[in-house]
gemmi code that builds the backbone of each chain (N, CA, C; Angstrom):
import gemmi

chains = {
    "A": [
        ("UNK", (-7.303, 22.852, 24.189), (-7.281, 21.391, 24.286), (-8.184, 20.921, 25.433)),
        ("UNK", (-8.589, 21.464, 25.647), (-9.794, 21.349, 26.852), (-10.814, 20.347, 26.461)),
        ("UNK", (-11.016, 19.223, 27.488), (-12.082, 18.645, 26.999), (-10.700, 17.323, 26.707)),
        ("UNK", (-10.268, 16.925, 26.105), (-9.238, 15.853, 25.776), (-9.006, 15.081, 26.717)),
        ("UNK", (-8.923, 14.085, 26.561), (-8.279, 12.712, 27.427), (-6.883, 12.972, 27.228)),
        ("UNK", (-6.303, 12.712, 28.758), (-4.267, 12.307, 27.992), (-4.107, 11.655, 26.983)),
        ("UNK", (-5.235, 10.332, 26.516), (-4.482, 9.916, 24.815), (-4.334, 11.343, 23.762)),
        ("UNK", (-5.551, 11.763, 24.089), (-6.233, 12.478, 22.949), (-5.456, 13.789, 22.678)),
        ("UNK", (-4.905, 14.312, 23.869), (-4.068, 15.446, 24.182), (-2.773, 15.453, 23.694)),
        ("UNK", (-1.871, 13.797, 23.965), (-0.825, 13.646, 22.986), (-0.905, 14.075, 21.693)),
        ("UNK", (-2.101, 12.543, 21.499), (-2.609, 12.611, 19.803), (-2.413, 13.548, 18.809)),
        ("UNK", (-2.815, 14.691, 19.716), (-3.271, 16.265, 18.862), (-1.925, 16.726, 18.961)),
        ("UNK", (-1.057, 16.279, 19.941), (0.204, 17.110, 19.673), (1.053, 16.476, 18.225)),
        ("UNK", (1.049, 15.205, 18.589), (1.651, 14.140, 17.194), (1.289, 14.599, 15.959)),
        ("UNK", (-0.508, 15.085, 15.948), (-0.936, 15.070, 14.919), (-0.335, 16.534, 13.967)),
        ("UNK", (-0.094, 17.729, 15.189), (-0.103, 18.521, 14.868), (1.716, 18.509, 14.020)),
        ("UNK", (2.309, 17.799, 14.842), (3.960, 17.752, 14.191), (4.127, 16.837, 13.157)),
        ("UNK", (2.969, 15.577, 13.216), (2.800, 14.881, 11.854), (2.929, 16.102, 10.425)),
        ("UNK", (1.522, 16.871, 10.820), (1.659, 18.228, 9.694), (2.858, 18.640, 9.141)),
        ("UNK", (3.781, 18.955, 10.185), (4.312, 19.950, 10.255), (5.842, 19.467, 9.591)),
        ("UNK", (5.842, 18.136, 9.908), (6.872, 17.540, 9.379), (7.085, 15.761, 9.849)),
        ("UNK", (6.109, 15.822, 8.064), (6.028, 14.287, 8.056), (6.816, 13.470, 7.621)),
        ("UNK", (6.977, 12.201, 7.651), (8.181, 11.198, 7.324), (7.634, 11.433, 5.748)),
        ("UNK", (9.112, 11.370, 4.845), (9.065, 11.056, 3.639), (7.889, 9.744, 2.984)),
        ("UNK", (7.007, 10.874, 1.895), (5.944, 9.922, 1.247), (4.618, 9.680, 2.034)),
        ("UNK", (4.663, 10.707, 3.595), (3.496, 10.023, 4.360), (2.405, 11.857, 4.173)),
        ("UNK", (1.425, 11.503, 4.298), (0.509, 12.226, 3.745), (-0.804, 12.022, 5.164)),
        ("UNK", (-1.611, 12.738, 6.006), (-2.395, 12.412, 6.626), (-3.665, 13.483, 6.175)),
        ("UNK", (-4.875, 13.734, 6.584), (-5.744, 14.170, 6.241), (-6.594, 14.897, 7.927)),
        ("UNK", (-5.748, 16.174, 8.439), (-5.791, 16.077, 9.451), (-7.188, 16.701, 10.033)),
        ("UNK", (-8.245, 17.535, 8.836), (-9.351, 17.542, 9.446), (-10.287, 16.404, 9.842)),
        ("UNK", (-10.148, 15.537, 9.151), (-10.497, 13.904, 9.633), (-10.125, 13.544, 10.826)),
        ("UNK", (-9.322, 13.558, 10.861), (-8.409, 13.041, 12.214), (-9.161, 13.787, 13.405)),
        ("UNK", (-9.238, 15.569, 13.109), (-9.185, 15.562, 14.472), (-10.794, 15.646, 15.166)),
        ("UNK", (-11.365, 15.256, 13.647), (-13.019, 14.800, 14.176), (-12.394, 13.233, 15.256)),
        ("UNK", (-12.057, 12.580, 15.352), (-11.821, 11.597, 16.158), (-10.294, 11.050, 16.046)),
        ("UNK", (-9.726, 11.641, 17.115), (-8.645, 11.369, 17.476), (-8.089, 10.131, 17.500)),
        ("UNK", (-8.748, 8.781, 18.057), (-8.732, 7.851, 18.308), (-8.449, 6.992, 17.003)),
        ("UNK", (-8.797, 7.263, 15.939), (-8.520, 6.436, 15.089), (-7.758, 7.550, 13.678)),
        ("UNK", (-6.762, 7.089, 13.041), (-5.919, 7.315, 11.961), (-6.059, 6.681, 10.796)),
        ("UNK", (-6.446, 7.497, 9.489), (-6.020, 7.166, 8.282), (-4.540, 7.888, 7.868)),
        ("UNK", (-3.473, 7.205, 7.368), (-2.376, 7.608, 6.863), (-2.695, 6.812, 5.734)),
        ("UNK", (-1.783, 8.182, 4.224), (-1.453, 7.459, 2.774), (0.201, 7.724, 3.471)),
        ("UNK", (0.311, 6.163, 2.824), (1.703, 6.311, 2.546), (2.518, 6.111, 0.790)),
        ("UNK", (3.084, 6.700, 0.377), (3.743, 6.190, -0.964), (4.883, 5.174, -0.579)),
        ("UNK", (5.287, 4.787, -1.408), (6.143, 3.875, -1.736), (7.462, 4.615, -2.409)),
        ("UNK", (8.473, 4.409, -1.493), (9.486, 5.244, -1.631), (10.678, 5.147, -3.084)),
        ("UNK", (10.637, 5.988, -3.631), (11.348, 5.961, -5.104), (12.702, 5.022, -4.679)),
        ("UNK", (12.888, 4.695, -5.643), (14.115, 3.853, -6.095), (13.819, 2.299, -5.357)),
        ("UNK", (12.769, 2.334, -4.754), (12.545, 0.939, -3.988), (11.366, -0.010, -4.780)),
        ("UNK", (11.029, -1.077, -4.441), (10.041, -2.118, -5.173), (8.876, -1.453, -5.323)),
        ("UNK", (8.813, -0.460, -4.207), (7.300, 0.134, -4.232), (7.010, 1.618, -4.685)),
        ("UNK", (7.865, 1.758, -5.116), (7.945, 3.109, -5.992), (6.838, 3.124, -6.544)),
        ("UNK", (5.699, 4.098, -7.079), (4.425, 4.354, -7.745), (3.400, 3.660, -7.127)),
        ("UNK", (3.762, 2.963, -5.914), (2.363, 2.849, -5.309), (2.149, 3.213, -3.727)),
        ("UNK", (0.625, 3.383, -3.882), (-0.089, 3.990, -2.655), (-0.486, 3.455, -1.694)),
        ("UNK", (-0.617, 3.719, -0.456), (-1.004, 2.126, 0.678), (-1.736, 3.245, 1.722)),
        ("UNK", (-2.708, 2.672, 2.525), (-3.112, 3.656, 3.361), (-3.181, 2.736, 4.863)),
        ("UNK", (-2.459, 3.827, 5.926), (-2.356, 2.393, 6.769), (-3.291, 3.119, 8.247)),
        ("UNK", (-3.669, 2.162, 9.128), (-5.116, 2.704, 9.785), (-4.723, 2.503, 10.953)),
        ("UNK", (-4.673, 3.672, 11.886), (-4.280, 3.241, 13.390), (-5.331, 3.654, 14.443)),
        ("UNK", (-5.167, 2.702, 15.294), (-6.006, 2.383, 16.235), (-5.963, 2.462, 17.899)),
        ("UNK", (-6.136, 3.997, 18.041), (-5.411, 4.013, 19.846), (-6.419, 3.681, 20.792)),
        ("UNK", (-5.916, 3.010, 22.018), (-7.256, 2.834, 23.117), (-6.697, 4.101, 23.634)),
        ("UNK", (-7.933, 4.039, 25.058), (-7.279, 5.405, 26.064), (-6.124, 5.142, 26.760)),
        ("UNK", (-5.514, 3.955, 26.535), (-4.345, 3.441, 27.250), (-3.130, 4.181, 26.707)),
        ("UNK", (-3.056, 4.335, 25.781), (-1.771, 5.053, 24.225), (-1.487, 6.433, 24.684)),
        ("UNK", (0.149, 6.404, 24.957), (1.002, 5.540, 24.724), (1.472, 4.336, 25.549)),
        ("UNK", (0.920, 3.997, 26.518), (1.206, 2.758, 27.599), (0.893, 1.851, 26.620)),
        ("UNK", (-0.417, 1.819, 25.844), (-0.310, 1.056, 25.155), (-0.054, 0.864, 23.577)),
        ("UNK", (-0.031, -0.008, 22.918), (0.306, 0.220, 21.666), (-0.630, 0.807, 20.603)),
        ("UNK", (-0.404, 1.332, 19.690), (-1.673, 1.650, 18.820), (-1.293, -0.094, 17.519)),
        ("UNK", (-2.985, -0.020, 17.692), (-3.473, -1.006, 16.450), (-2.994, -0.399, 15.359)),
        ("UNK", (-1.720, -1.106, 14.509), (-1.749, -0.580, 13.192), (-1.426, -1.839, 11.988)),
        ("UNK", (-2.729, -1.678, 11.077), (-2.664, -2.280, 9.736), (-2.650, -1.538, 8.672)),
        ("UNK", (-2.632, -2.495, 7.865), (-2.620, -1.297, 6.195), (-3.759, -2.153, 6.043)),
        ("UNK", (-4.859, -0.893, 5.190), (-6.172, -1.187, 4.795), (-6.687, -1.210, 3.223)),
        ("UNK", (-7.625, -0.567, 2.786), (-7.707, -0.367, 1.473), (-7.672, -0.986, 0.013)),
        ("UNK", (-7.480, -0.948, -1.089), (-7.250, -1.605, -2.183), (-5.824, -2.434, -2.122)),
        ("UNK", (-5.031, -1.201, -1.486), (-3.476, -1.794, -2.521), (-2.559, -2.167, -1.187)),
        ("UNK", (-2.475, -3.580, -0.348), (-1.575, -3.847, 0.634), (-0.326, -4.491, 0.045)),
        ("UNK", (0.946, -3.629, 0.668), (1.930, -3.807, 0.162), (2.522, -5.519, 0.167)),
        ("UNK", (2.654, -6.229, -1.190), (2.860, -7.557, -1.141), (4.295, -7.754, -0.428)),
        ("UNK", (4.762, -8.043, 0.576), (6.175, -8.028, 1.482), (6.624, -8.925, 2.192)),
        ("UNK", (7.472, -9.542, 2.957), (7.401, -11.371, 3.713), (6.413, -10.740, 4.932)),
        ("UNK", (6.795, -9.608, 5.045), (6.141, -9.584, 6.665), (4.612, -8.674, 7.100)),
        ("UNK", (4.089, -8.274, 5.403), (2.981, -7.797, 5.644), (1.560, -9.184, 5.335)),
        ("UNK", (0.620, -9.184, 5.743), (-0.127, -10.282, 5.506), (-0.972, -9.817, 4.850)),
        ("UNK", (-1.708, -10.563, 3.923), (-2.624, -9.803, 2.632), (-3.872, -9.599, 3.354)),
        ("UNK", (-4.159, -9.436, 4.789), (-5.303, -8.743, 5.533), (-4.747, -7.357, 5.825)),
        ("UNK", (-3.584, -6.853, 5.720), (-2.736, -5.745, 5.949), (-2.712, -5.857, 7.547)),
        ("UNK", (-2.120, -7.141, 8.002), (-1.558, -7.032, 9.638), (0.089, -7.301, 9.157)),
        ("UNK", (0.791, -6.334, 9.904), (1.890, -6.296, 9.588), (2.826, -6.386, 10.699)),
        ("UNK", (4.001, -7.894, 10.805), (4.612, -8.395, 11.364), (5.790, -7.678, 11.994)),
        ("UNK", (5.646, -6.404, 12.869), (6.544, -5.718, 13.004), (6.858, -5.339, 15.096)),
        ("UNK", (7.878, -5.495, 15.740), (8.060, -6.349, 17.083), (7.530, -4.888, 17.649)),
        ("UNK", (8.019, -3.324, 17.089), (7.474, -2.344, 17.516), (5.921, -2.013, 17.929)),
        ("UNK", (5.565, -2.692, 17.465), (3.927, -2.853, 17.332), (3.405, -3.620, 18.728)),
        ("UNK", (4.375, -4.985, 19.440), (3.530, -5.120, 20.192), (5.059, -4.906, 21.262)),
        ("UNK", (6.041, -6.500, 20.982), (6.638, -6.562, 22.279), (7.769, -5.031, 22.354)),
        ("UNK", (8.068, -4.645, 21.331), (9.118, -3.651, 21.703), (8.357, -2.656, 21.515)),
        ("UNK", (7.423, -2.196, 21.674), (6.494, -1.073, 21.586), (7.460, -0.104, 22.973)),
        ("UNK", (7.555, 1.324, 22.423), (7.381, 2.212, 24.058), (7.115, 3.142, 24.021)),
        ("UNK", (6.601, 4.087, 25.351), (5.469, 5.604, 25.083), (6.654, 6.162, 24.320)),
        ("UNK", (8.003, 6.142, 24.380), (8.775, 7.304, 23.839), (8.717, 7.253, 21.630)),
        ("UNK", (7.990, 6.223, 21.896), (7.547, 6.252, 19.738), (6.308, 6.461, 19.952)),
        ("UNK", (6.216, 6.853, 18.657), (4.745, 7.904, 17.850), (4.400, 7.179, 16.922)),
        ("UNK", (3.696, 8.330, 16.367), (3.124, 7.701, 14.806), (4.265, 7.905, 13.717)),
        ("UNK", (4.673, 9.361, 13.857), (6.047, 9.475, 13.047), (7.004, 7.841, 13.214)),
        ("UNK", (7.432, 7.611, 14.415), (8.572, 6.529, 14.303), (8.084, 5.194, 14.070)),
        ("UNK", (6.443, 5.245, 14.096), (5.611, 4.124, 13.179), (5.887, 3.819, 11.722)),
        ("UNK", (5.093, 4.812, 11.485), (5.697, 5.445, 10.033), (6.543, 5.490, 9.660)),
        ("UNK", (7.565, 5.807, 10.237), (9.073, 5.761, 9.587), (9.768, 3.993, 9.420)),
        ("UNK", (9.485, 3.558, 10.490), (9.819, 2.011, 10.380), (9.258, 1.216, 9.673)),
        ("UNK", (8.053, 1.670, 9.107), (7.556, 1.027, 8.186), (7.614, 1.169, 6.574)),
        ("UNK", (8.081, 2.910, 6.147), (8.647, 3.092, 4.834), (9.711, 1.823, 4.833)),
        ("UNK", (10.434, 1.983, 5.907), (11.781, 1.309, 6.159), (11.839, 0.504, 5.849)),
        ("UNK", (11.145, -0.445, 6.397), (10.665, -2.384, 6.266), (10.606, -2.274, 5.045)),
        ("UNK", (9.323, -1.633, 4.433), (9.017, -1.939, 2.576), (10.482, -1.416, 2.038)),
        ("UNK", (11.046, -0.760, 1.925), (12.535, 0.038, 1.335), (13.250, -0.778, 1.228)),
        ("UNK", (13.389, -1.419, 2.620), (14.781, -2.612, 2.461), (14.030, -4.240, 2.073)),
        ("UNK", (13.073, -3.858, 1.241), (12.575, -5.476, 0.732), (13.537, -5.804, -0.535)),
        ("UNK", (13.797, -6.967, -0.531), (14.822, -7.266, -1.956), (13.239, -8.051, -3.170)),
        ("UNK", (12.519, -8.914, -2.708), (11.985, -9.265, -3.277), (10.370, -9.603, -2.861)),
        ("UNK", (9.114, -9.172, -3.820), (8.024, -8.870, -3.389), (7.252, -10.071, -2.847)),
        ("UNK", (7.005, -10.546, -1.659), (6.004, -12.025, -1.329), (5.703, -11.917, -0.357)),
        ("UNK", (4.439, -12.566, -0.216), (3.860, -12.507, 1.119), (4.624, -13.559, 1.979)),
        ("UNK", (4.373, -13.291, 3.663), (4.841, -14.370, 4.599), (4.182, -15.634, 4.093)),
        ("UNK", (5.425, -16.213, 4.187), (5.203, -18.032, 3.941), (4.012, -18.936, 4.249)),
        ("UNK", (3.216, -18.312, 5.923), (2.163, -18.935, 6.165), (0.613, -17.740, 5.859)),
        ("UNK", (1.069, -17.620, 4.660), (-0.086, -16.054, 4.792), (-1.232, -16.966, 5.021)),
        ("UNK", (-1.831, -17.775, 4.025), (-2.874, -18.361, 3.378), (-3.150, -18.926, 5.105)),
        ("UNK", (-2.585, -19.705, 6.004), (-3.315, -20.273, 7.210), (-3.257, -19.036, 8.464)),
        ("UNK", (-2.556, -17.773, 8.350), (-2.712, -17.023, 8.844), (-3.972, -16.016, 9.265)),
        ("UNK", (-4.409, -15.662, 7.730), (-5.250, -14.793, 7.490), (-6.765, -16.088, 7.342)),
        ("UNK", (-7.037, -16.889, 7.550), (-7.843, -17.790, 8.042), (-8.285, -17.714, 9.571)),
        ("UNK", (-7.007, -17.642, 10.242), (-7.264, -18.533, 11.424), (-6.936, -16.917, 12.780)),
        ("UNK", (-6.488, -15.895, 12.188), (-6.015, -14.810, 12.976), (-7.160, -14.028, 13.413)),
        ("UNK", (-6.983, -13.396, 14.818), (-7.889, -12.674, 15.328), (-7.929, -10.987, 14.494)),
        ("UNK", (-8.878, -10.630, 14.231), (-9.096, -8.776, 13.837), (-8.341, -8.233, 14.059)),
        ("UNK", (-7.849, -8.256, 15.118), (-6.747, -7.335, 16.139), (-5.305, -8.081, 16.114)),
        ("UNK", (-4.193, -7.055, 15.166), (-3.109, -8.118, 15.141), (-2.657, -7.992, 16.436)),
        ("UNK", (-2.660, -7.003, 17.287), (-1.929, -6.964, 18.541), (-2.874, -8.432, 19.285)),
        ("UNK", (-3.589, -9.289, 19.093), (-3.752, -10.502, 19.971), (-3.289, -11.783, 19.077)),
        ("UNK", (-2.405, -11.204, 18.114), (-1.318, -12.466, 17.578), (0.247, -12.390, 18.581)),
        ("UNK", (0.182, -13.631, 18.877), (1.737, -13.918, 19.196), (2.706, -14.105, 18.134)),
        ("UNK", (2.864, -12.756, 17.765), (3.920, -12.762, 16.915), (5.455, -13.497, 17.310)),
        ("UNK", (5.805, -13.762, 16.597), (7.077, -14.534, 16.239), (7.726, -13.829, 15.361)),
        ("UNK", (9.015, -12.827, 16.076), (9.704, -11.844, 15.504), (11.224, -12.926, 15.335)),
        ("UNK", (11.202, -12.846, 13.896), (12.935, -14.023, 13.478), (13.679, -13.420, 12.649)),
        ("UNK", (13.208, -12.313, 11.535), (13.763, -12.147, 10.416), (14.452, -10.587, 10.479)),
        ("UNK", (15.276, -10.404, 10.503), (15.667, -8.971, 10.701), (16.058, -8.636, 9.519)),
        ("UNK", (16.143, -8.937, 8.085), (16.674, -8.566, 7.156), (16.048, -7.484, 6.418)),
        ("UNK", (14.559, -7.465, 6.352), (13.635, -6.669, 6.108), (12.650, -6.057, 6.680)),
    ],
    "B": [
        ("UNK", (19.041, 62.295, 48.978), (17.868, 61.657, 49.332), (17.758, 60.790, 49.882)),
        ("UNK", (17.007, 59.905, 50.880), (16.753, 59.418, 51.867), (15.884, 58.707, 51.470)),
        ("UNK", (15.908, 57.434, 51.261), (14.565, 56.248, 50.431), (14.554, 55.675, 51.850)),
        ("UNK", (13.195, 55.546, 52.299), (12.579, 54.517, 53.652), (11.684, 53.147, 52.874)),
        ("UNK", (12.386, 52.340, 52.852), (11.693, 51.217, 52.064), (10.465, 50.780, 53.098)),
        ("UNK", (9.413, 51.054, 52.759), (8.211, 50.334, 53.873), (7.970, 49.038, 53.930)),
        ("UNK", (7.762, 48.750, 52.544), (7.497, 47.212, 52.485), (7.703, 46.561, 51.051)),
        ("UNK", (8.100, 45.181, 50.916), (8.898, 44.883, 49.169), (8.129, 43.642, 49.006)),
        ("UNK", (7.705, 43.300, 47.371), (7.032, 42.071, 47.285), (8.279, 41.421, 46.575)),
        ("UNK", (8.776, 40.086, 46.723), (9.368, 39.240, 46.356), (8.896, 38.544, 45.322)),
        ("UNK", (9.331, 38.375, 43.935), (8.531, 37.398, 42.758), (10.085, 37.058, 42.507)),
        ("UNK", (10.228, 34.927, 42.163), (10.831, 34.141, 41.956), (10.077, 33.286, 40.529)),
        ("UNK", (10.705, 33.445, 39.782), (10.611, 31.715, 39.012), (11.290, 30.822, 39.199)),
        ("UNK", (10.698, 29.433, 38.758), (11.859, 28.467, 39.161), (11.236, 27.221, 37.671)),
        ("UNK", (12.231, 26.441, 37.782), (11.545, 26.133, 36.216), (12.780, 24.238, 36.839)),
        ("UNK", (12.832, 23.172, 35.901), (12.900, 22.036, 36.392), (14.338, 22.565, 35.315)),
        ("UNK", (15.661, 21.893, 36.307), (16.792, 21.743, 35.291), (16.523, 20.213, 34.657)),
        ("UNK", (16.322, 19.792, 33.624), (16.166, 18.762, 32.940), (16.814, 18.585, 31.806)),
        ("UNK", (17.525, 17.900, 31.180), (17.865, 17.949, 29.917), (17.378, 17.434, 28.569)),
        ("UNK", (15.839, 18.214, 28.712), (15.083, 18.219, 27.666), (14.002, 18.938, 28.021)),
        ("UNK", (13.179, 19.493, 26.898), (12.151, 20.588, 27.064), (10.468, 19.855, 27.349)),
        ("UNK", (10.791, 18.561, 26.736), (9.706, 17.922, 27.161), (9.776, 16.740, 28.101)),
        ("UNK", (8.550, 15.973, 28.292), (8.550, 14.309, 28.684), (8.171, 13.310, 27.621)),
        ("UNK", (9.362, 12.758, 27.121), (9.162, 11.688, 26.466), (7.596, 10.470, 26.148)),
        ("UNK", (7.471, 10.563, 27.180), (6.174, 10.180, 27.228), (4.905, 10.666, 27.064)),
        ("UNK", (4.322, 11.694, 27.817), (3.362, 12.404, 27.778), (3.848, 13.476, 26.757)),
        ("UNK", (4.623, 14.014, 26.447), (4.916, 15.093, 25.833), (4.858, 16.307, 26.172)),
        ("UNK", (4.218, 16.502, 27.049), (3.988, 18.056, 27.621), (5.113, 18.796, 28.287)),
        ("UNK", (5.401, 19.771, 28.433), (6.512, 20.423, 28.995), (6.838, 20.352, 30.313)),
        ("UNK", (7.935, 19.874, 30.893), (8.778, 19.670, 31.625), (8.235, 21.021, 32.959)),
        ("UNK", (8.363, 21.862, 32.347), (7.791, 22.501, 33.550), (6.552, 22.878, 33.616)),
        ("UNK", (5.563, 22.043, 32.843), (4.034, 21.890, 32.875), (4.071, 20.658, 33.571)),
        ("UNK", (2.813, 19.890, 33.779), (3.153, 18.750, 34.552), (2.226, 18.025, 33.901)),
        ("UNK", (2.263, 16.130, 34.023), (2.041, 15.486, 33.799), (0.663, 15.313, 32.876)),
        ("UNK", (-0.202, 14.461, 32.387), (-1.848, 15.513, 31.634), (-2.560, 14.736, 32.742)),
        ("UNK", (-2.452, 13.936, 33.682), (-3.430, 13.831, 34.956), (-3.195, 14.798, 36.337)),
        ("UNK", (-2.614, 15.473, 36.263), (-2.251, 16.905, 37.252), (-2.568, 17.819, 36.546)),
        ("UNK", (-2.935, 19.120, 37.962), (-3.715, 20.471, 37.352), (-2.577, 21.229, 37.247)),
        ("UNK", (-1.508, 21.226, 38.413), (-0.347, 22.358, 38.999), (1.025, 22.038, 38.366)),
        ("UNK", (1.837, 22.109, 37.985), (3.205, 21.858, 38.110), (3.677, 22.162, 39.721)),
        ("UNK", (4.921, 21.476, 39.073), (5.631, 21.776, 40.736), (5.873, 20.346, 41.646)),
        ("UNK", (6.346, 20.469, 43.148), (6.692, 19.407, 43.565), (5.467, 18.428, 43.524)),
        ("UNK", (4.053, 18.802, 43.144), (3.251, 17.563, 42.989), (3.203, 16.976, 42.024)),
        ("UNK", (3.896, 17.178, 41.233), (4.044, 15.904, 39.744), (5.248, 16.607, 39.633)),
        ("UNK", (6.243, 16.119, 40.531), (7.785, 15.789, 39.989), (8.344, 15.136, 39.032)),
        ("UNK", (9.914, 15.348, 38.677), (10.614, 14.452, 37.465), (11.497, 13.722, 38.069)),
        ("UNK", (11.538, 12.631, 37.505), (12.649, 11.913, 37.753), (13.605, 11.200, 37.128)),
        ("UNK", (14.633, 10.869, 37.835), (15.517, 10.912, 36.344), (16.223, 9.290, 36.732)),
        ("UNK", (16.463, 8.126, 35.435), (16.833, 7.050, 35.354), (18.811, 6.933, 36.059)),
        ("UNK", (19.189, 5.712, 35.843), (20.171, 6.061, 35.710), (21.157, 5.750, 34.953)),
        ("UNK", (20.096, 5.725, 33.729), (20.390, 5.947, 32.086), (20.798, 7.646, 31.741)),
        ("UNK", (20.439, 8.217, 32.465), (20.142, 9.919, 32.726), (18.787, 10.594, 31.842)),
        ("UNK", (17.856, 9.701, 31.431), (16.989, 10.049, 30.839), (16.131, 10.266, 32.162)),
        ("UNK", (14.920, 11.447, 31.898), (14.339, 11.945, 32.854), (12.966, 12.209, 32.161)),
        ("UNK", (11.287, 11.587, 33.391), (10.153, 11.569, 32.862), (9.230, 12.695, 33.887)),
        ("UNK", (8.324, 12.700, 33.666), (7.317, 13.342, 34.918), (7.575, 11.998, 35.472)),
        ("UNK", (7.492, 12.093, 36.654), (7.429, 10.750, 38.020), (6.236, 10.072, 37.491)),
        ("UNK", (4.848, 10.659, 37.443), (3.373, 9.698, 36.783), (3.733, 8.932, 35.916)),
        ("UNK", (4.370, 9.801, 34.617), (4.230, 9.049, 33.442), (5.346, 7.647, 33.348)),
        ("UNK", (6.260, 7.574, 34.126), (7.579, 7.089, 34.242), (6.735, 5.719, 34.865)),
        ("UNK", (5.876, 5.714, 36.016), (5.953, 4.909, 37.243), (4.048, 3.748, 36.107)),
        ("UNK", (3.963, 5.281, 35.739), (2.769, 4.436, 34.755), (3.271, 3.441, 33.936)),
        ("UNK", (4.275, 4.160, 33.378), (4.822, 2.853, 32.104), (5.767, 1.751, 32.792)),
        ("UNK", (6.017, 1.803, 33.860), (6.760, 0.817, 34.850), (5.323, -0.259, 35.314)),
        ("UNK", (4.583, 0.449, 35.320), (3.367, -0.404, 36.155), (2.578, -1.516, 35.199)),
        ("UNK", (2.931, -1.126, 34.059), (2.301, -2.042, 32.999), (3.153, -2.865, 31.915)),
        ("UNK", (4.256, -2.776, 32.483), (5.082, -3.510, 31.973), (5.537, -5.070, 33.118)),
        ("UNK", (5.363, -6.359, 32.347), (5.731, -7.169, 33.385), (6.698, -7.818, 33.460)),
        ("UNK", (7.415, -7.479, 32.419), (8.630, -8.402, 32.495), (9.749, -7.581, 32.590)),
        ("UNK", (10.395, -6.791, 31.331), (10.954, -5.827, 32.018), (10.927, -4.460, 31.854)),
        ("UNK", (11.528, -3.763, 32.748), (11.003, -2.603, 33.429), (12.696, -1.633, 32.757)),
        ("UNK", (12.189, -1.573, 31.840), (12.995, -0.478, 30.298), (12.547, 0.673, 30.477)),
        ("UNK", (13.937, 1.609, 30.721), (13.265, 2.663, 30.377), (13.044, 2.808, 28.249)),
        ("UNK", (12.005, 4.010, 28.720), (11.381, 4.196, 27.112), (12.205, 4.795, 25.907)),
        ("UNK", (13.174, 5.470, 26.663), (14.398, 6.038, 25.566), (15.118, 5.108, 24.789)),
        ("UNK", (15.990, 4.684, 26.091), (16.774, 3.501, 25.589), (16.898, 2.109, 25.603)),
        ("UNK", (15.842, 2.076, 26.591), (15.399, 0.440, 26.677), (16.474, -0.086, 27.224)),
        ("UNK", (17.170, 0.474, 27.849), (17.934, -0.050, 28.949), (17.223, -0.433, 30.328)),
        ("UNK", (17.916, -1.132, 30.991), (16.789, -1.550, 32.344), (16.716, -0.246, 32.980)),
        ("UNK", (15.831, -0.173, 33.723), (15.366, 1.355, 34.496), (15.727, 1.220, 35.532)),
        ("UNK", (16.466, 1.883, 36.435), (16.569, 2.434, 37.651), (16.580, 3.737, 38.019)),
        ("UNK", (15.551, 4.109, 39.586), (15.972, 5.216, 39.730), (17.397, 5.792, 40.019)),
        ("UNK", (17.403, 6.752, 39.685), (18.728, 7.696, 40.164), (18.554, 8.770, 41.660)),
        ("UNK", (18.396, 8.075, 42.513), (18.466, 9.122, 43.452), (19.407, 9.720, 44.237)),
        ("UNK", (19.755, 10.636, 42.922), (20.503, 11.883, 43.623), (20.057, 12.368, 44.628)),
    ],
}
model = gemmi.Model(1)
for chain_id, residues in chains.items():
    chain = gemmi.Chain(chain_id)
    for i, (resn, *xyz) in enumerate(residues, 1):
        res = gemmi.Residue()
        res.name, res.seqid = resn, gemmi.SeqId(i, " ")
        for name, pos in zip(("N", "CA", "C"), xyz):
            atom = gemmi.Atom()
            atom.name, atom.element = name, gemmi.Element(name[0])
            atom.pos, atom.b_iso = gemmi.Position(*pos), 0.0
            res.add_atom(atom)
        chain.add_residue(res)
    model.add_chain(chain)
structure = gemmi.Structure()
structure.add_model(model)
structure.setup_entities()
């Protein structure tokens, strides 16, 4: 591991237990990865018996050298973003772990896992209420939205 | 027989009682030290909340330093204080 930054040194440890034992439905591609540590492609499936059963989502994370102090950037990218109240059809996804309750002691695993979670416990498929003036007016980077965490149901 | 001991080399380990194998934070082993230190040992000490959760001292005082409002530990997100036993 020589040569690694402390992000990068975690990273490779995460990445390596990602392998080794990943959250249900999550899939990573780890010779990719460890060409550049810094940034993550994850597939995730859509967990059987739930709305999203048979489909695929790939979600993209984004560490500075700050991580874990700081949070990693994570959206869902790609063709297919899961339609949900709290994902936005740019795939920035409304979740408090992400910025204000973020802490070094979560990973990518307990990323991942909270996020099968969120889609699992959806009762019914729609985007957040203000998607359409959201995804207009929002910065690239959801971590420089002031999120407004209200809904705990999903 | 008659043994004249001339001279004896002394070898000790000593390893951190902690109750966990790693640091929550950095991840590295508890009796490795922090990933901005070369040595283990009393120069990147652990310390422990008095939640009883316990970090390398760096990584603990790092995530205290960039937090501004409040100062949680990372386990349980309970408020942090040291424990000085």
């Amino acid at each position: 591991m020589a040569g690694l930054s402390p992000s990068e040194r975690r990273l490779q440890k995460e990445l390596m237990s990602l392998v080794k034992e990943p959250p249900p439905g999550v899939t990573v591609d780890s010779d990719v990865i460890e060409r550049n540590l810094l940034q993550w492609l994850i597939n995730m499936d859509g967990a059987s018996g739930t709305l999203y059963e048979g489909e695929n989502f790939q979600l993209q994370f984004k560490f500075s050298n700050k991580y874990p102090f700081d949070s990693p950037e994570v959206t869902f990218v790609g063709p297919n973003i899961p339609v949900h109240p709290h994902v936005y059809s740019n795939g920035h996804i409304c979740l408090s772990i992400l910025t204000d309750d973020w802490s070094p002691a979560l990973s990518v695993q307990a990323v991942c896992l909270s996020i099968v979670s969120m889609l699992s416990s959806c009762k019914e498929k729609k985007r957040p209420p203000d998607n359409a003036f959201y995804v207009k007016t929002c910065n690239k980077n959801p971590k420089k939205t002031k999120w407004w965490y209200h809904d705990d149901s999903v | 027989m008659k043994v004249t001991i001339k001279n004896w080399v002394g070898v000790a380990t000593w390893r951190w009682v902690a109750n966990d194998d790693n640091c929550g934070i950095c991840r590295m082993p508890f009796d490795g030290c922090c990933p901005d230190c070369k040595l283990p040992g009393d120069d990147c000490p652990l310390v422990w909340g008095q939640c009883s959760h316990c970090f390398h001292m760096h990584c603990i005082v790092k995530w205290l330093q960039s937090q501004q409002v409040n100062q949680q530990c990372p386990m349980c997100r309970q408020e942090w204080k040291f424990n000085n036993k």
